[in-house]
C-alpha positions as CSV (number, residue, x, y, z in Angstrom):
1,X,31.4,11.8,15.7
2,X,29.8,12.4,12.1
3,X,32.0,11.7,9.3
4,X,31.5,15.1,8.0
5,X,32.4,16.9,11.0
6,X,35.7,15.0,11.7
7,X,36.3,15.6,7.7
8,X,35.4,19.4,8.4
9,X,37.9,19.5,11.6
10,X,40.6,18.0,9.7
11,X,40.5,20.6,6.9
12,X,39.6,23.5,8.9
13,X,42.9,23.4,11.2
14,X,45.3,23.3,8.3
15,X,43.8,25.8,7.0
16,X,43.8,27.9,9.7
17,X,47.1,27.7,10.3
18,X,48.1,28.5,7.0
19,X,46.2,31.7,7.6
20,X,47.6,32.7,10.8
21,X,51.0,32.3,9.0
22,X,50.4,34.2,5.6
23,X,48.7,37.2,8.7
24,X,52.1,37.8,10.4
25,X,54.4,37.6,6.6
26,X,52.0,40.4,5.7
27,X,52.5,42.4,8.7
28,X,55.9,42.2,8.3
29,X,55.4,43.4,4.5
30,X,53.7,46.6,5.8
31,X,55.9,49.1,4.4
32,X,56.5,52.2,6.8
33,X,60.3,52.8,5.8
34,X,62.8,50.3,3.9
35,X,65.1,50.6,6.5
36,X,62.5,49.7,9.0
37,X,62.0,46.8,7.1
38,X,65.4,45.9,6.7
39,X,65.9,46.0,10.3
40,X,63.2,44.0,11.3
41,X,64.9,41.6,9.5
42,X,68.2,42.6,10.3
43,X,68.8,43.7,6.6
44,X,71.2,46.6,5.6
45,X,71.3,47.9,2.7
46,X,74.4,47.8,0.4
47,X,74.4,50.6,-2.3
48,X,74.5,49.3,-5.6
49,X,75.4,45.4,-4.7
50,X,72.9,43.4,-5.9
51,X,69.7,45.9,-4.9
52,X,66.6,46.6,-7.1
53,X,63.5,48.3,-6.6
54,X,60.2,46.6,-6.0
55,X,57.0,48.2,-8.1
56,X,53.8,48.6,-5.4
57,X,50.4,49.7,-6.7
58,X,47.3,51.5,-6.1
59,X,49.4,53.7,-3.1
60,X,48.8,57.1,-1.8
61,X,52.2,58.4,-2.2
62,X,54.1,58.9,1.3
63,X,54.6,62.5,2.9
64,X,57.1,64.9,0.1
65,X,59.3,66.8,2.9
66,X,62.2,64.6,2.4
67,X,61.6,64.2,-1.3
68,X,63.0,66.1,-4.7
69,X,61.6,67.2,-7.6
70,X,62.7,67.1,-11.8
71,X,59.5,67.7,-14.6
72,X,61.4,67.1,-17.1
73,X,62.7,63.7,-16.3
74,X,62.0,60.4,-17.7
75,X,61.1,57.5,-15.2
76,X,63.8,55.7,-17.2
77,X,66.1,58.5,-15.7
78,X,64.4,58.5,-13.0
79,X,65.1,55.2,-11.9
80,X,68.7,55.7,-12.3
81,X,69.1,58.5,-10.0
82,X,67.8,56.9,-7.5
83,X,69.8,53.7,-7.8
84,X,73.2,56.1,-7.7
85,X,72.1,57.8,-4.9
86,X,72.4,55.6,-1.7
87,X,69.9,57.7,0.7
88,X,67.4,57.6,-2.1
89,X,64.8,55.4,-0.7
90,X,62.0,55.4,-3.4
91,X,61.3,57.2,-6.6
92,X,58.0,57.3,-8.7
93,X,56.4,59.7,-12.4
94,X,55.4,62.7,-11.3
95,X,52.9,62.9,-13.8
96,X,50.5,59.6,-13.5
97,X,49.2,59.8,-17.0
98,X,52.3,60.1,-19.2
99,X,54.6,58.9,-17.0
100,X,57.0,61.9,-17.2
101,X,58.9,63.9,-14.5
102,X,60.7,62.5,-11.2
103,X,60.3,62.5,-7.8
104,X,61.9,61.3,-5.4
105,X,61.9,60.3,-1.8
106,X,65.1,60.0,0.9
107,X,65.6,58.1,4.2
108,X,62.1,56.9,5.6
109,X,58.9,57.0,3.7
110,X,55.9,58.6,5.9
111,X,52.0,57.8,6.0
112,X,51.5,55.4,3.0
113,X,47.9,54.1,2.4
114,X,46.8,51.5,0.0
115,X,43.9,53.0,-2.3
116,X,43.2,50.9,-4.6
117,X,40.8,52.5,-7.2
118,X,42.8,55.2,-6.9
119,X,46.3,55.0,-5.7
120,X,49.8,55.3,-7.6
121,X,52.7,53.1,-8.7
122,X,55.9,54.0,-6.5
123,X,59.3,51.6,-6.5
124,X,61.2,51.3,-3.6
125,X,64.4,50.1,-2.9
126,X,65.2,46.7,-2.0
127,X,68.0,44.9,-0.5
128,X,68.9,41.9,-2.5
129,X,68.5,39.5,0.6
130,X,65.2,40.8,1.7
131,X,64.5,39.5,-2.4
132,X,65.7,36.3,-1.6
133,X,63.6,36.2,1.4
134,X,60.6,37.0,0.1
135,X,61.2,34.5,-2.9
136,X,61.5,31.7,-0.5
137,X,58.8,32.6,1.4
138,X,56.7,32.7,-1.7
139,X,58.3,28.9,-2.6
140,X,57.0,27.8,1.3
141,X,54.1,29.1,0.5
142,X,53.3,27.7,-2.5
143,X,54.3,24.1,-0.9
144,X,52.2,24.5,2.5
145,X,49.1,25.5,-0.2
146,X,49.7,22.5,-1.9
147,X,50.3,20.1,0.5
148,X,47.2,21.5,2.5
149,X,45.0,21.0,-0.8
150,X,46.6,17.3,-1.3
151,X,45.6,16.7,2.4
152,X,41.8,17.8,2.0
153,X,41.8,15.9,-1.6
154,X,42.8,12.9,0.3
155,X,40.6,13.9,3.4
156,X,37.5,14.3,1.1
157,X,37.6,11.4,-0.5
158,X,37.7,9.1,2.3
159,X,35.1,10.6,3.9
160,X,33.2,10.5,0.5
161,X,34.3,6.7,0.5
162,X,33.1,6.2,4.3
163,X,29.5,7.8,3.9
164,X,29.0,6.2,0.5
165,X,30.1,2.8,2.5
166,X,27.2,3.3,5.3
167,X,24.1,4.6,2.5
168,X,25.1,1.3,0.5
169,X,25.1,-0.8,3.9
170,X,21.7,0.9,5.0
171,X,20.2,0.1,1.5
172,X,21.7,-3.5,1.3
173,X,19.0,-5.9,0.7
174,X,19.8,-8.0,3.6
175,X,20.9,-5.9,6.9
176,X,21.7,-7.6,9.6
177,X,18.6,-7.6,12.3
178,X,19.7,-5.9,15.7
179,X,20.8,-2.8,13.8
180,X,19.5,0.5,15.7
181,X,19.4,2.6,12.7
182,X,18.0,-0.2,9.9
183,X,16.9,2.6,7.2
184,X,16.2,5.0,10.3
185,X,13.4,3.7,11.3
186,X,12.2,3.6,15.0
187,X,13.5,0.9,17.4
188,X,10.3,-0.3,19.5
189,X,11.4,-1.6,23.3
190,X,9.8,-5.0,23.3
191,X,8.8,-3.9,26.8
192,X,7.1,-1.1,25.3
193,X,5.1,-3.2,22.9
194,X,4.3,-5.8,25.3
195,X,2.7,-3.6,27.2
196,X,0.4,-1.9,24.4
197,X,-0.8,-4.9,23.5
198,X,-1.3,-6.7,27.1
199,X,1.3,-8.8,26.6
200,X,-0.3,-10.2,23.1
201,X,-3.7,-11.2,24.9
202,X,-6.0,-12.8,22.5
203,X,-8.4,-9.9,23.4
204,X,-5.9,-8.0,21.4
205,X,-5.7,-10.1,18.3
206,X,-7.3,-8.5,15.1
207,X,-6.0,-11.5,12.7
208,X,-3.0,-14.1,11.5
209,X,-1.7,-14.9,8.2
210,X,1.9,-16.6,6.5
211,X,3.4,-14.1,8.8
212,X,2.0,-15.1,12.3
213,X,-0.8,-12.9,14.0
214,X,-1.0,-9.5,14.0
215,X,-2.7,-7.5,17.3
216,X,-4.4,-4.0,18.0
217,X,-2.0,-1.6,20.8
218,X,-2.0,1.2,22.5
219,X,1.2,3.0,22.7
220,X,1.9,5.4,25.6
221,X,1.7,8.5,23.3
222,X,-2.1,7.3,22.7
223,X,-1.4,6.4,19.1
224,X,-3.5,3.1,18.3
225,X,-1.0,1.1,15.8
226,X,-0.9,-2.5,14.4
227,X,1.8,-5.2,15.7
228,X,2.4,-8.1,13.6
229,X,4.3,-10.8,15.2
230,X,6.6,-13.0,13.2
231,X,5.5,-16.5,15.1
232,X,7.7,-19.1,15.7
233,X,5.5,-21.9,13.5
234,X,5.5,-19.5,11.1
235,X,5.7,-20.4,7.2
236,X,7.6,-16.9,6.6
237,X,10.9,-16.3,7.9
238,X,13.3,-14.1,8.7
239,X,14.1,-12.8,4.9
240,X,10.3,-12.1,4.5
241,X,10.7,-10.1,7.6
242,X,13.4,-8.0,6.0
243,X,12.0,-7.9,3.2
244,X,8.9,-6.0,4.7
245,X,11.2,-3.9,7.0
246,X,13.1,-2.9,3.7
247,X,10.3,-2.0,1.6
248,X,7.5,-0.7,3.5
249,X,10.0,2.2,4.7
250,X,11.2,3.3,1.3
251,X,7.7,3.4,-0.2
252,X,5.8,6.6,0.7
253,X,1.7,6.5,-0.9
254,X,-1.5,7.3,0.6
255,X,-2.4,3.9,-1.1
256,X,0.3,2.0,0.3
257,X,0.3,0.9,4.5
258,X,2.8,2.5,6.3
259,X,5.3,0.9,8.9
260,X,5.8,2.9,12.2
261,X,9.2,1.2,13.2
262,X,10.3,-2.5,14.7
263,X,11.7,-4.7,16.9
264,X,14.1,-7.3,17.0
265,X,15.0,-8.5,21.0
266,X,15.7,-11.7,21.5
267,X,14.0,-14.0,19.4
268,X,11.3,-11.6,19.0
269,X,10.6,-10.3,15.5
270,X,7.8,-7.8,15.4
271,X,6.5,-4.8,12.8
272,X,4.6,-1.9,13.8
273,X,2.4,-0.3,11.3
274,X,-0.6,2.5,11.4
275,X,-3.9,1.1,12.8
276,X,-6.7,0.5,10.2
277,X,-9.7,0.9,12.0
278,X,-11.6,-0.9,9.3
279,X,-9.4,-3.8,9.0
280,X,-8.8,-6.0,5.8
281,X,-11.4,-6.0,2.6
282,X,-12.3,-9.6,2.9
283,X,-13.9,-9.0,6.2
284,X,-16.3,-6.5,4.0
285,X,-16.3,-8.4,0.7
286,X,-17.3,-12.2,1.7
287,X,-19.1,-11.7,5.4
288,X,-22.7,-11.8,4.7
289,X,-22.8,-9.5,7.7
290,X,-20.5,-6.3,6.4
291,X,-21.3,-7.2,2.7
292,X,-24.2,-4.6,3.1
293,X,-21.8,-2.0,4.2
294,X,-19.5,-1.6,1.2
295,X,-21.8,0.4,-1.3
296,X,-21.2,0.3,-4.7
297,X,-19.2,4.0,-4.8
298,X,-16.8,2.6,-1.7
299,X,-16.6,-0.2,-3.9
300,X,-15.3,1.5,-6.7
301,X,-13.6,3.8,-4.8
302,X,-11.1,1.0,-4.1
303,X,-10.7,-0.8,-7.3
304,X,-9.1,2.8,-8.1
305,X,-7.2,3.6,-5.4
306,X,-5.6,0.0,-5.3
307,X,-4.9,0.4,-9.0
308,X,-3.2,4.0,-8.0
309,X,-1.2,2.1,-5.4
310,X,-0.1,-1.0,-7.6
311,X,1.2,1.8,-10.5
312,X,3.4,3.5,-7.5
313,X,4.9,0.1,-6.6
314,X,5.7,-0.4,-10.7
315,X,6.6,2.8,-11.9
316,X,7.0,5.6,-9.5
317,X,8.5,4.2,-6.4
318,X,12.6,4.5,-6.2
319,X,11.9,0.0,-6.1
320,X,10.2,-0.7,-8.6
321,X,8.6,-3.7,-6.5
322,X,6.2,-6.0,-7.7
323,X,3.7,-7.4,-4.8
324,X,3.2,-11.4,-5.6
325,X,0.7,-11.6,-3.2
326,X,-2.1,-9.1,-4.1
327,X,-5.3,-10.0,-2.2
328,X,-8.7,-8.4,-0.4
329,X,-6.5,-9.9,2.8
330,X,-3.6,-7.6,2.2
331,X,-6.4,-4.1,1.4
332,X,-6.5,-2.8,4.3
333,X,-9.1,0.2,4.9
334,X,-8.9,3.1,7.4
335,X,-11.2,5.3,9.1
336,X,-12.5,6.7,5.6
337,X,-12.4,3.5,3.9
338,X,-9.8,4.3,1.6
339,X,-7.1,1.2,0.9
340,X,-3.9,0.5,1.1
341,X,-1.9,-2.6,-0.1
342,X,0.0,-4.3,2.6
343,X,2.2,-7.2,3.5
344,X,5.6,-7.0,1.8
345,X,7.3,-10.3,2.8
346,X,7.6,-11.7,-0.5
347,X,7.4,-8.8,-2.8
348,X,10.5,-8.4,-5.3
349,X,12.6,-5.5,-6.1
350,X,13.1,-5.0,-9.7
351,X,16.3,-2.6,-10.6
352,X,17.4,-1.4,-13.7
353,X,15.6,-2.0,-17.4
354,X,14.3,-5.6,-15.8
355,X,10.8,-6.4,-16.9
356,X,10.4,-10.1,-15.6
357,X,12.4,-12.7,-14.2
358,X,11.6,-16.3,-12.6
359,X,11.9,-18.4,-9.5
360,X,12.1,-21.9,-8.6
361,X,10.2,-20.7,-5.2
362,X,6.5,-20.2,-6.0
363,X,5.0,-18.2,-3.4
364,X,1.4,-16.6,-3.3
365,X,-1.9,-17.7,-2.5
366,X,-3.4,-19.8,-5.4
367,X,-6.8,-18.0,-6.8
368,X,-4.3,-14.9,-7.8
369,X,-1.4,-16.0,-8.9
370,X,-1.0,-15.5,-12.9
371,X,-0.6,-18.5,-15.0
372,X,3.2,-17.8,-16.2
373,X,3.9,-17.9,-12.5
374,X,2.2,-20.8,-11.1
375,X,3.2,-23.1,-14.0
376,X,6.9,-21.3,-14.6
377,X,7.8,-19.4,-11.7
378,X,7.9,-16.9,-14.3
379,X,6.7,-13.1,-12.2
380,X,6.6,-9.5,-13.7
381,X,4.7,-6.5,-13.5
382,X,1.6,-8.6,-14.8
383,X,1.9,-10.8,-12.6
384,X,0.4,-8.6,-9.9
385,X,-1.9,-7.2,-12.6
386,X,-3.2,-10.6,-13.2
387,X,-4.2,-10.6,-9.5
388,X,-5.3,-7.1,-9.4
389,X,-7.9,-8.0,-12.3
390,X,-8.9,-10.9,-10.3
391,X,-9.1,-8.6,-7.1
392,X,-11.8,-6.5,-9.0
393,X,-14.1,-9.1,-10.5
394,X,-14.1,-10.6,-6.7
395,X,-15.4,-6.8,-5.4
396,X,-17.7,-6.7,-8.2
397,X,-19.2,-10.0,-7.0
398,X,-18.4,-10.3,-3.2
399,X,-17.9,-13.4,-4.5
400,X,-13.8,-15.4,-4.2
401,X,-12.2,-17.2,-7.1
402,X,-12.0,-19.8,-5.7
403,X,-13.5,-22.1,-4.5
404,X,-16.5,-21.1,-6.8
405,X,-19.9,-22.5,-7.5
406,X,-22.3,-22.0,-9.9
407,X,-24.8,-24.3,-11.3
408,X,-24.4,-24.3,-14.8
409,X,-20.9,-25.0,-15.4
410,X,-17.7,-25.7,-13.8
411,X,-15.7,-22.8,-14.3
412,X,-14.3,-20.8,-11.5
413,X,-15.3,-16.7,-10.6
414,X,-12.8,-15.8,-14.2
415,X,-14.7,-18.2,-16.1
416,X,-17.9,-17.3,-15.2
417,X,-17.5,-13.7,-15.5
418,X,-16.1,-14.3,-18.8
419,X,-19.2,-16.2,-19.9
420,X,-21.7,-13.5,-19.1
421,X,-19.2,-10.9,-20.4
422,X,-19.3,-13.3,-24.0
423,X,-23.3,-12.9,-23.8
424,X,-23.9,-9.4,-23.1
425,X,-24.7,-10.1,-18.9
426,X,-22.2,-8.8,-17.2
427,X,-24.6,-7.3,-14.7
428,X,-25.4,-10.5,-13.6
429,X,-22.0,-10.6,-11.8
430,X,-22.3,-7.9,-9.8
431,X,-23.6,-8.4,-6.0
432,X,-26.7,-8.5,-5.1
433,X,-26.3,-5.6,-2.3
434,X,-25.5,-3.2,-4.8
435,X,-28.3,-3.7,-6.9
436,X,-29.9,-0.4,-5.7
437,X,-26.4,1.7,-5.4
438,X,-24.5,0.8,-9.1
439,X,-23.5,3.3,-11.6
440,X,-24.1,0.7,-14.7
441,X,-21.4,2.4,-16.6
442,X,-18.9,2.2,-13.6
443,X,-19.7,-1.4,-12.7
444,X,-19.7,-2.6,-16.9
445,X,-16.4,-0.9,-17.1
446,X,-14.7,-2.5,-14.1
447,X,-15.8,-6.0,-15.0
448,X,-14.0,-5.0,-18.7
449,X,-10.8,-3.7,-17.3
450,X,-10.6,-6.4,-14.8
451,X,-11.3,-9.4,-17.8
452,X,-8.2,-7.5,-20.1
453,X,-6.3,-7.8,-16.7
454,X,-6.4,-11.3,-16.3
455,X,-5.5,-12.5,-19.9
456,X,-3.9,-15.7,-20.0
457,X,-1.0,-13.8,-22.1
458,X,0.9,-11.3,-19.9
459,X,1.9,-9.8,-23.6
460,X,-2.0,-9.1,-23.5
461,X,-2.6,-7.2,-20.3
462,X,-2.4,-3.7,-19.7
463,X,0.2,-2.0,-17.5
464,X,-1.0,-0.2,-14.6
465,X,-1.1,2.9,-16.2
466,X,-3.3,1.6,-18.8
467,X,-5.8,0.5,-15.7
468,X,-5.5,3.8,-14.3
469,X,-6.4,5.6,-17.4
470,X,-9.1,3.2,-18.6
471,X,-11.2,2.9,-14.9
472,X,-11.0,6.8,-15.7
473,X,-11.8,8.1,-19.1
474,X,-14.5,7.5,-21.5
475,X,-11.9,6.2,-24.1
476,X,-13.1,3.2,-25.9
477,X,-11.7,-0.7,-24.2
478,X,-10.3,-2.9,-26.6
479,X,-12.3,-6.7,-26.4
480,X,-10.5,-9.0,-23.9
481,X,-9.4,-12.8,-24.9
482,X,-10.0,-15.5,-22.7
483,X,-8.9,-15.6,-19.0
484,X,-6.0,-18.0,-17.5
485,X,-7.3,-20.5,-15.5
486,X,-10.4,-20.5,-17.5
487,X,-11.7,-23.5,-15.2
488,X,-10.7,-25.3,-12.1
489,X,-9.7,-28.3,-14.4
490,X,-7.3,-25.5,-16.1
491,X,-5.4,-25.8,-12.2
492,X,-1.9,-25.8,-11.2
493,X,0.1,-28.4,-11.5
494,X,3.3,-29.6,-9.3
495,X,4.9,-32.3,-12.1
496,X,5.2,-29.3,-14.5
497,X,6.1,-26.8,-12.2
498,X,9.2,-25.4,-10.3
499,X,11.0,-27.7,-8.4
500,X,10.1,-25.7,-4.9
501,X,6.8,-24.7,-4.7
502,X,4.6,-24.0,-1.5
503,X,1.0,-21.9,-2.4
504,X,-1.9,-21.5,-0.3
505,X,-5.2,-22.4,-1.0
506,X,-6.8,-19.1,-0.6
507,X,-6.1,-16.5,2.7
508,X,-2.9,-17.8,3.9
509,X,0.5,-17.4,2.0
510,X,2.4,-20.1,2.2
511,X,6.3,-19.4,2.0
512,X,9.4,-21.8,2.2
513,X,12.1,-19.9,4.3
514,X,15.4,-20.9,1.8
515,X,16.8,-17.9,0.5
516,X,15.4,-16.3,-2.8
């Protein structure tokens, strides 16, 4: 049963019971005569030991047969008739706006109604017992009220306490695996995904990176989905599959891929996301076949909806997570070619005013990993908008980072594009399918934004909002210094690096599976 509903139960019977109780007293308060009342409660009344005379408002007055009349009495004199005179049963002002004259009632007072924007004061006569009776019933009263408000305190709390318990479990970093409601998202049968992807058949595999390989299905609602499979010689591990179980169900952007639910029988480890008919951007960027495909406006297209996807991750998202392994491998592209950033296993969460931190596990894919990082294990926000800057000079080109070739120098894809930026011929860069579908002032722009992003300074590079702003205004750029890893020479090296550190050469991301 829900915590709420048990905490609702327990305060609702108390309650209840408190106001079947405080019904009946009030029954038995209905006046229809004193002595009615008095025997009820087998109360006689004494003359003149120890009674008094209780003031009730906003009354119609009861029926005058058996009552008597004096205008020209004070309720002060009144009051003391009534009290000599035994079978006097009530008395009240005959005249409601000064208070003057007396009347009074004797033996039992008849058809009383409470009126309460216009009713009278009357006082009737009391037995000094049925006083004390009423006084403790007041004093139980008072304790059951409290009590019952201690109890739903107390009640309240621990299920305040409870709940808070299970949201801070289901947001932990590391929940357990096995878990049917891990951040509520859907529990895939292996059975079920076995089947969708005949039994994993080659036929059915679309790709394989750090993870393992990833295959096309068919569930039985007809929905055509993604299943990557955590392999068994896999350089990830279970942490990166957290990780990406974590993350990719928090974040929520049309930029961003989004995971459909898990599974986690047996030794089976498996993620289900949304099928992207058009697969990942390397396919389109560095197959001579599919180059042609990617026209300049899809081109640019992507650059911004990337960079609208990266600020999400940095700014906007309840994470704050920063990526570390920004590729064209992990763009994927739907039906309408529009990306969205994928694979999660080794991004980071950042939480409160935290700007950078460091590692001594380097993990990426060396080509777009920042300088800071590779030599330091030093990551940040401009880390990943080192490797976004690198990303955009590579779908400028079609050309990768790395390896690179060109025949007048040695300098890698960052270097080179830096050159002709130096001498005025950027366009050179640019691919040669797009020569007949470029906007010059789209394409100039890009390669500018994408040389301040990889700076060898992250002090020097813009945020993502910056990129955002610049790939869309007409606002002047400020000039760009020089690039890290000007050259291949300028390359990582292990002696003056972290003391762990596993990197891939270029599509693969290497990971080591020790705890970060």
């Amino acid at each position: 049963m829900d915590v709420w509903a048990i905490f609702f139960l327990c305060c609702f019977i108390p309650f209840h019971a408190a106001l079947a109780d405080h019904t009946i007293v009030v029954v038995n308060q209905t006046i229809t005569s004193p002595q009615e009342t008095l025997e009820q409660k087998h109360i006689a009344l004494d003359c003149g030991v120890g009674e008094v005379f209780r003031k009730y408002s906003s009354l119609k007055l009861p029926d005058t047969r058996l009552s008597w009349v004096d205008r020209n009495m004070t309720l002060k004199q009144c009051a003391a008739k009534c009290r000599k005179e035994c079978n006097c049963t009530a008395y009240t002002a005959l005249e409601i706006k000064y208070g003057t004259g007396c009347l009074l009632w004797y033996d039992a007072l008849v058809d009383m109604r409470t009126f309460p924007n216009d009713g009278q004061d009357i006082y009737i006569r009391m037995a000094a017992l049925e006083i004390e009776i009423d006084h403790q019933w007041v004093y139980n009263s008072k304790k059951k009220v409290t009590f019952i408000i201690i109890f739903v305190i107390v009640v309240f709390i621990l299920g305040l306490a409870i709940s808070l318990g299970q949201r801070l479990k289901a947001k932990g970093k590391l929940v357990p695996l096995g878990q049917d409601n891990v951040l509520d998202l859907p529990l895939f049968d292996l059975p079920i995904l076995s089947r969708a992807t005949n039994n994993f058949s080659d036929n059915n595999k679309i790709g394989e990176g750090g993870f393992g390989p990833v295959y096309k299905g068919l569930l039985e609602d007809g929905r055509e989905v993604a299943v990557k499979r955590l392999s068994k010689r896999s350089t990830q591990g279970v942490e990166e599959f957290k990780n990406e179980v974590i993350f990719t169900s928090k974040l929520q952007h049309r930029n961003l891929v989004k995971v459909l639910g898990y599974s986690t029988q047996g030794e089976e480890k498996l993620l289900v996301y949304e099928w992207m008919p058009n697969k990942a951007l390397d396919l389109f960027l560095f197959r001579g076949t599919e180059k042609r495909i990617l026209n300049w406006s899809q081109r640019f297209h992507i650059i911004n909806g990337v960079s609208r996807g990266l600020l999400y991750l940095h700014q906007d998202s309840i994470l704050r997570i920063i990526h570390r392994d920004l590729k064209p491998a992990n763009i994927l592209l739907d039906r309408d070619m529009n990306p969205k950033i994928s694979d999660f296993g080794i991004a980071r969460s950042f939480g409160g005013n935290e700007t950078q931190t460091d590692t001594k596990r380097v993990v990426g894919t060396y080509g777009y990993m920042s300088p800071e990082y590779a030599r330091n294990g030093i990551f940040s926000v401009k880390s990943d908008v080192f490797s976004y800057g690198v990303l955009v000079l590579e779908i400028v080109s079609g050309k990768k980072n790395r390896p690179f070739f060109f025949h007048d120098h040695s300098h890698n894809l960052l270097g080179h594009a830096w050159i002709l930026y130096k001498e005025g011929k950027s366009l050179e860069l640019v691919d040669e399918s797009l020569i007949e579908s470029i906007f010059t002032h789209e394409v100039l722009r890009s390669i500018h934004v994408a040389l301040l992003c990889v700076q060898k300074s992250p002090e020097d590079r813009p945020d993502m909002s910056m990129v955002v702003m610049m790939l869309s205004s007409e606002c002047c750029l400020p000039e760009p210094r020089q690039p890290g890893f000007f050259t291949e020479d300028d390359k990582f090296r292990p002696e003056s690096s972290p003391s762990i550190t596993q990197i891939s050469n270029n599509n693969v991301t290497i990971t080591n599976p020790d705890p970060r």
